[in-house]
Steps between C-alpha positions, in 0.01 A plus 500: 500500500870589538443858537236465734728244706810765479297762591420299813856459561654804463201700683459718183276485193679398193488646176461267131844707451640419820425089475598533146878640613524209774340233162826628353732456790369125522578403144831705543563224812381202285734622223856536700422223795673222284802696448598678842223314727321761696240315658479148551344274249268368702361811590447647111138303471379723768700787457187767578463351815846429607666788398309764334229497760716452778689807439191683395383491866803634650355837370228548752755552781679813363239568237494899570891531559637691207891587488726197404469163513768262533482108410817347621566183295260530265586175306214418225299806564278383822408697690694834328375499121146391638487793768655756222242402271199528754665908578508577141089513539440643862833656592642625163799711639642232765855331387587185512914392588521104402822367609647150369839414471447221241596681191256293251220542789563886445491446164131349494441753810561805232321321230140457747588862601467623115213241344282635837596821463546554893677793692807262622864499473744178538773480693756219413667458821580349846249634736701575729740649255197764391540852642266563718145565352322666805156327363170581625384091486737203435331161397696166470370161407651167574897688564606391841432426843374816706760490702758532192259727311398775736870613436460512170125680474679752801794612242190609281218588661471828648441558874187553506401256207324176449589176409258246394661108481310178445580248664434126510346275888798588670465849530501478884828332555639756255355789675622380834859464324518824371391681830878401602641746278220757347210662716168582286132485534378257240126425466416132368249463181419194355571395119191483316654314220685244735320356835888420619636903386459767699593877466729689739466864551772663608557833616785668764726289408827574697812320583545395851880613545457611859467090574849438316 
């Protein structure tokens, strides 16, 4: 049942190995949430569903962009480690960057990075103290506002790149807020996982300095 319900998600067909990695991952969450808290607590009785499968979809947007990946803020794993994990099975060469600037997040980032065996590197930083990464697609869950995060996905994603951030029912008035600032095309998806989410994806993403 799982695997046929992230398969659904992530718009590819799971391996046993593959569900088996992201099995690991979940007891790996279960196991360090007391300590550091990297998802809510209220959340961990339906963690498939509110954070494994809700990253897992994320995948179908970019799902044949290889090069680097980027997840800015990457916290508890969700949605890097998930996204990582679903590569190592159709996308074997991609890279992951995960960057966090809690140190004991990092920590558990490193650990989730090893027990899954996924091609990803941490980086234990500001984001907006991180060089540059010139990344193909840049995904961010629950980080910021758009308006405040576009600057942050822009440092990192290259020009021609995508960026792929959920977002909760007030997508709109975030949109409109950003436009101020940052011109894009974004298309609109909505969450499958959460009838309020939606997914924003954005491409062109440009600074309007000629309006300052």
């Amino acid at each position: 049942m799982i695997r046929q319900h992230l398969s659904e998600m992530s718009g590819i067909e799971l391996s046993e190995v593959t569900v088996s990695k992201l099995e690991a991952f979940r007891d790996l969450v279960l196991k360090w949430n007391p300590r550091i808290n990297l998802v809510s607590r209220a959340s961990l009785a339906d963690l498939w569903t509110r954070h494994i499968a809700d990253s897992a979809q994320l995948y179908r947007y970019a799902c044949n962009v290889s090069g680097t990946w980027a997840d800015l803020g990457s916290g508890g794993g969700f949605p890097g480690v998930v996204l990582a994990v679903l590569s190592t099975q159709a996308h074997p060469a991609r890279q992951y960057r995960f960057v966090e600037s809690d140190q004991r997040k990092a920590v558990f980032l490193r650990e989730a990075v090893r027990v899954t065996e996924c091609r990803a590197s941490v980086v234990c930083d500001r984001i907006e103290q991180v060089d540059p990464m010139n990344a193909d697609v840049v995904t961010a869950r629950a980080l910021a506002s758009l308006p405040d995060l576009l600057g942050l996905v822009a440092r990192h994603l290259r020009s021609d790149g995508l960026a792929i951030l959920p977002k909760g029912a007030n997508y709109k008035l975030e949109l409109d807020a950003a436009r101020a600032n940052w011109a894009f095309d974004a298309q609109v998806h909505p969450s499958i996982t959460d009838p309020d989410g939606h997914i924003l994806q954005v491409e062109g993403l440009k600074e309007r300095l000629e309006d300052r």
